[in-house]
C-alpha positions in Angstrom: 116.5 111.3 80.5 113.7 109.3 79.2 110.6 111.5 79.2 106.6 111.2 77.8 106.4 113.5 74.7 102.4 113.3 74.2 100.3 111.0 75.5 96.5 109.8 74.3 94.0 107.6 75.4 90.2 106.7 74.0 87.2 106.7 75.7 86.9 103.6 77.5 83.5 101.4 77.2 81.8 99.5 74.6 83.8 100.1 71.3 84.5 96.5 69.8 86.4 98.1 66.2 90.2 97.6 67.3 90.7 99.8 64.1 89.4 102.7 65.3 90.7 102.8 69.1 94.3 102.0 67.6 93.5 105.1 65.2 92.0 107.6 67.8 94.7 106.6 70.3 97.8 107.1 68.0 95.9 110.6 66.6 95.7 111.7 69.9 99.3 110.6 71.1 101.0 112.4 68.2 99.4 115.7 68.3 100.2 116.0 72.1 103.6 115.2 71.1 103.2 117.6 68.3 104.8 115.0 65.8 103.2 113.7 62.4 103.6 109.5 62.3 106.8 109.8 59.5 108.6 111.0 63.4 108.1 107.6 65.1 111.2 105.0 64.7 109.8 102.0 66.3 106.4 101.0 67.8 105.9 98.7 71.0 102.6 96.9 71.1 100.7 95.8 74.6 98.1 93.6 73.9 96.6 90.5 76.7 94.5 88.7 74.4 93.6 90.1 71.1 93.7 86.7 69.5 91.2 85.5 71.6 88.9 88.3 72.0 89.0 89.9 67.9 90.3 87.1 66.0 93.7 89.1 64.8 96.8 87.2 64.7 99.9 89.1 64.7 99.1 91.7 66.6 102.3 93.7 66.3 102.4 93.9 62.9 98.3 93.9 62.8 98.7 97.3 64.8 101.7 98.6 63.4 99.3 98.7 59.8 96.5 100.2 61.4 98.3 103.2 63.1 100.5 104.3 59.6 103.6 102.6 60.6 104.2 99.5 57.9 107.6 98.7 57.8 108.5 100.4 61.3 110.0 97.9 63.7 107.6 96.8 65.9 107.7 94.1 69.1 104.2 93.0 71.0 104.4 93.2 74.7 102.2 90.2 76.6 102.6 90.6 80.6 98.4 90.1 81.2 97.0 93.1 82.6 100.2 94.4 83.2 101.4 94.8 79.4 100.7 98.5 78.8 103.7 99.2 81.7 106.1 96.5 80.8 105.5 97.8 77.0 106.6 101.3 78.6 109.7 99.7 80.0 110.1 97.4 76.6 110.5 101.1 74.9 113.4 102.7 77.4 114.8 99.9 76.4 114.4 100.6 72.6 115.2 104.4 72.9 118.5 105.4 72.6 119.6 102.8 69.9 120.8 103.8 66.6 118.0 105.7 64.5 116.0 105.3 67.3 114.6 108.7 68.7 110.9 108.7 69.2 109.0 104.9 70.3 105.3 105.0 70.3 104.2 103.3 72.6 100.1 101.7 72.1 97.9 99.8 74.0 94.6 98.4 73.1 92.2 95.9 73.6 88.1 94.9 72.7 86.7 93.2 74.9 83.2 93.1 74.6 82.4 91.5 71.2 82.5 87.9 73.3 79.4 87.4 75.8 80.7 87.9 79.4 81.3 84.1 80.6 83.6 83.9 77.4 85.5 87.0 78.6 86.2 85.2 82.3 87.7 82.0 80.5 89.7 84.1 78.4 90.8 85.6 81.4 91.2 82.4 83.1 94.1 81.8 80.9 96.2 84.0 83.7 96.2 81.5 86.0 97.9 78.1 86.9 96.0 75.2 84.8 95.0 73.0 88.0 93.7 76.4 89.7 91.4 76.6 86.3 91.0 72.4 86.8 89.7 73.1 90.2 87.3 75.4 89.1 88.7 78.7 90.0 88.2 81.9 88.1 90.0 85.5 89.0 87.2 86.4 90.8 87.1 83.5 93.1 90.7 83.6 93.8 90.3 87.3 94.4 87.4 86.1 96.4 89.8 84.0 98.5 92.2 87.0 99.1 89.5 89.5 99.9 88.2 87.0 102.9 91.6 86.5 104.5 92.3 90.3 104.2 89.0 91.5 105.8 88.9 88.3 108.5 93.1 88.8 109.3 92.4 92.5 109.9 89.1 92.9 110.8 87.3 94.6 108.4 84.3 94.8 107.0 81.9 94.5 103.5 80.5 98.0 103.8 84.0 99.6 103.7 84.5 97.4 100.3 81.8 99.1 99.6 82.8 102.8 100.1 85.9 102.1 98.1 83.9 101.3 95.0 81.4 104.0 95.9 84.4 106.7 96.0 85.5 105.5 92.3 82.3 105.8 90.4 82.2 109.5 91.9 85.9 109.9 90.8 84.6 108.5 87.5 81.5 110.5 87.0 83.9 114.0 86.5 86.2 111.9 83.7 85.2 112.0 80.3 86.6 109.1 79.2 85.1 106.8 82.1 83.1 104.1 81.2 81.0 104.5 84.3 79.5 107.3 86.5 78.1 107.6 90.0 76.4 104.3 91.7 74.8 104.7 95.4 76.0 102.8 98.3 72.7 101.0 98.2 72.9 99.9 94.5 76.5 98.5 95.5 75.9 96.3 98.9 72.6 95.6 96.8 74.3 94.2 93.3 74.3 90.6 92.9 77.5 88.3 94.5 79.6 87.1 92.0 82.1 85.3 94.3 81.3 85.6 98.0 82.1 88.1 99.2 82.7 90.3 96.3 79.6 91.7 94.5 79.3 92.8 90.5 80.0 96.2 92.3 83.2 95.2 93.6 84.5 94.4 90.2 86.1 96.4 87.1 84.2 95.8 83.8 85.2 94.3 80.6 86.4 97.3 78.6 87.2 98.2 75.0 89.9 101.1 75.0 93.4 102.0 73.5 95.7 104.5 75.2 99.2 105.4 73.3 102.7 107.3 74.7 105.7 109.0 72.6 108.4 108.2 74.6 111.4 110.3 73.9 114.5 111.7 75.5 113.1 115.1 76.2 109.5 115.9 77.1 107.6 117.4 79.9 107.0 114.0 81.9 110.1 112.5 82.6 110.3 108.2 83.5 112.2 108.5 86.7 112.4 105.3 87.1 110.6 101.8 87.2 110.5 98.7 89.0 109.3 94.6 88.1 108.9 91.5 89.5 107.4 88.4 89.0 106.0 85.3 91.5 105.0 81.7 91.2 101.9 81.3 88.5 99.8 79.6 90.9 98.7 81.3 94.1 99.1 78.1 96.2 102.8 78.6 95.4 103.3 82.3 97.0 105.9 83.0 99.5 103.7 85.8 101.3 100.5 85.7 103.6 97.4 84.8 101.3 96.0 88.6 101.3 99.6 90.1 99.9 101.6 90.3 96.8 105.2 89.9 97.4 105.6 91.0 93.5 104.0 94.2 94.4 106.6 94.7 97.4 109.2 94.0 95.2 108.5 96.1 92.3 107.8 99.0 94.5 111.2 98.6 96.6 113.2 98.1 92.9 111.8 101.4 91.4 112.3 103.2 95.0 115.8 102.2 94.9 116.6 104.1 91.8 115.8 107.1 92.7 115.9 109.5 95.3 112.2 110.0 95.1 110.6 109.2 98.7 106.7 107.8 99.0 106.1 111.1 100.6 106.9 112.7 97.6 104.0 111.3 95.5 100.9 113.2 94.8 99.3 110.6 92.7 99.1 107.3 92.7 97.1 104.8 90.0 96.7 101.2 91.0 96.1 98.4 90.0 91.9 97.9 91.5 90.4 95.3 88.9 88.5 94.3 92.4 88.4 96.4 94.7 89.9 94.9 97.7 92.9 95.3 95.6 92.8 99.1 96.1 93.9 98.5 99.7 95.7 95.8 99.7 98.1 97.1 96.9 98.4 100.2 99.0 99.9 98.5 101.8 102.2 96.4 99.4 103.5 99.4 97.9 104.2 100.9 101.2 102.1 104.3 101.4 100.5 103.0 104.4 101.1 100.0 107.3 99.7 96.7 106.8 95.5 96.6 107.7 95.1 100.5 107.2 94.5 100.5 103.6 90.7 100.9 103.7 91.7 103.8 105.8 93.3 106.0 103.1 89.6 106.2 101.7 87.9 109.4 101.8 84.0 109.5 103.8 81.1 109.0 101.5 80.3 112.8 101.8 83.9 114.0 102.1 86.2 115.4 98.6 86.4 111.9 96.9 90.1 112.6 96.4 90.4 111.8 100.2 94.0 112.2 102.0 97.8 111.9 100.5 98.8 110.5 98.1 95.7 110.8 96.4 94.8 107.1 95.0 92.9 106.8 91.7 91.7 110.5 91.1 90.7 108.5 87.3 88.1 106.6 88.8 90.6 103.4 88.7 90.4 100.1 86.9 87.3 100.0 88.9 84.6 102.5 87.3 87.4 104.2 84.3 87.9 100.9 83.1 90.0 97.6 82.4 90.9 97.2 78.5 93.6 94.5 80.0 96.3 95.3 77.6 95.7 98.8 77.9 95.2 99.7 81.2 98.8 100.0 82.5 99.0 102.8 79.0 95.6 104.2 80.6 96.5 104.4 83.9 99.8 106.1 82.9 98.2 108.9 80.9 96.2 109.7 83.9 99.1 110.4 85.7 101.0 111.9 82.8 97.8 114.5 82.6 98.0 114.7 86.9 101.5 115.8 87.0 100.6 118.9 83.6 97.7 119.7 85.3 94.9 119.0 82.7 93.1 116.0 84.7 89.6 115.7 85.0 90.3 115.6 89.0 93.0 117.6 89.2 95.2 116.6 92.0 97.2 120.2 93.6 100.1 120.8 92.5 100.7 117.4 91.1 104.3 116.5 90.1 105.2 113.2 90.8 102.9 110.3 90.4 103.0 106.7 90.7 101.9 104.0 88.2 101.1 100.1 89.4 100.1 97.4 87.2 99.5 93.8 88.2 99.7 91.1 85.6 98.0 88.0 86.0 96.8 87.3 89.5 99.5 89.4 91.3 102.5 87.6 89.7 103.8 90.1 86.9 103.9 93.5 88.3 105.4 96.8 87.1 105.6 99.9 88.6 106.8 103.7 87.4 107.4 106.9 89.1 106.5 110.1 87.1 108.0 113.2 87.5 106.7 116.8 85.9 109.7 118.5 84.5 110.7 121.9 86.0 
């Protein structure tokens, strides 16, 4: 069995020291593991773009110094958005080998030291160069996506809009969120940043640091996981323009290694950097038929957790939060704290959850099933 010892994450907002979230994240990791840092035997690193947004160059070893672990082995994991789950699967990997018992796993990234049109070129580096050449950003490609989805299945803006109205309220009860509650009328009134998505529609830019022990016994067992990748460039796909055949893949990959059944999951966390996404990814995972994703979300004066699986209960990528190279490690703490009961939405007797991360623009995806231990 490969199983989550202890599990940490920072608060998620406007911290631009990479020092302390490392610190906080590790501090918090190992005393939910109940281990002092002389346990850990090798340390995986996620990270998108620290070069880029902090200035620090080799980030592995960078990291390794700032959480107490010099002269630990220690391997950065790059997947985009994606890293903190393919640095999850980078550490089964790891675990097992000889002298290897206990693999922290740490995500982090700062963000918001570089003014906001800096952050969406560094960004930009996720997609194909002639997509940047032609002027394209992540938010006009999602832009692109978003229109085929709503015109191929007739939907409209305002239920965009109760989707990010349902995080922020999810968000308001976490701690850690970076945002609270927003009305519907401050969303369909926020500024377009890529017709037709709004600023509301979007996840922030984040500074945050999450961190797992990953072991062979704990009370959150890895039941299993799933990857896949597609072409860079989203003129390239082999799917319909509103769907992510590396989403489909990854999902049926980890599926088929278990005996786990979509009906089993309590929880899901996805990947909702825009919130189209939320539905969309849905669908590609499989919890509901194609057009119906906008469906699975709960009434504007209904419980915010809306029907089964519940999706998000963290408040999402959307209002939570987006440290890139963290999120995936965010996203599966949340789910890690669903399935021990200690969320700040509890989900009923949560014990299996589901973990989605998309790197890049839907073309590096990994996905994990999470199972509470009897």
């Amino acid at each position: 069995m490969v199983a989550i010892r202890g599990s940490g994450l920072t608060s998620l907002g406007r911290e631009p020291d990479p020092s302390s979230l490392v610190r906080a994240a590790v501090d918090r990791a190992l005393s939910d593991a109940g281990l002092d840092v002389d346990a850990i035997d090798a340390l995986v690193v996620a990270n998108a773009a620290g070069e880029a947004f902090t200035s620090i160059g080799n980030v592995s070893v960078w990291t390794a110094t700032e959480a107490g672990l010099a002269g630990t082995p220690a391997i950065r994991v790059d997947t985009g958005p994606s890293s903190g789950l393919a640095a999850v699967s980078t550490a089964r990997g790891w675990l097992g080998a000889p002298g290897i018992d206990n693999v922290l796993v740490l995500g982090w990234e700062a963000m918001t030291s570089v003014p906001t049109e800096e952050a969406t070129e560094i960004l930009a580096g996720l997609m194909a160069a002639d997509e940047r050449e032609a002027g394209l950003s992540l938010p006009r490609l999602v832009a692109c996506l978003t229109r085929a989805y709503l015109d191929r299945h007739d939907r409209s803006l305002a239920e965009l809009d109760r989707v990010a109205h349902k995080a922020h309220r999810l968000a308001e009860a976490n701690p850690i969120a970076q945002f609270g509650e927003v009305t519907l009328d401050e969303i369909a009134a926020s500024r377009v940043v890529a017709d037709p998505l709004r600023l509301m529609h979007c996840a922030p830019l984040t500074d945050g640091a999450a961190a797992l022990v990953v072991a062979d016994e704990g009370p959150v067992e890895i039941a299993s996981m799933g990857a896949a990748s597609d072409h860079l460039a989203y003129t390239q796909r082999r799917t319909p323009p509103e769907r992510f055949q590396a989403t489909q893949d990854a999902a049926e990959a980890c599926f088929a290694s278990t005996e786990t059944e979509r009906s089993d999951v309590d929880v899901v966390e996805l990947h909702d950097a825009f919130v189209s996404l939320e539905a969309i990814n849905l669908e590609d995972l499989g919890f509901v038929p194609d057009g119906e994703g906008l469906d699975h979300v709960a009434e504007p004066e209904a419980d915010a957790l809306g029907p089964s699986p519940a999706v998000n209960p963290s408040g999402g990528l959307k209002a939570r939060g987006h440290p890139v190279g963290a999120t995936g490690l965010a996203q599966t703490v949340e789910c890690v704290d669903q399935c021990l009961d200690r969320a700040a939405n509890p989900v009923a007797d949560a014990g299996t959850a589901l973990v989605h991360s998309i790197g890049g623009f839907g073309n590096n995806v990994h996905v994990a099933l999470l199972e509470a231990r009897p």
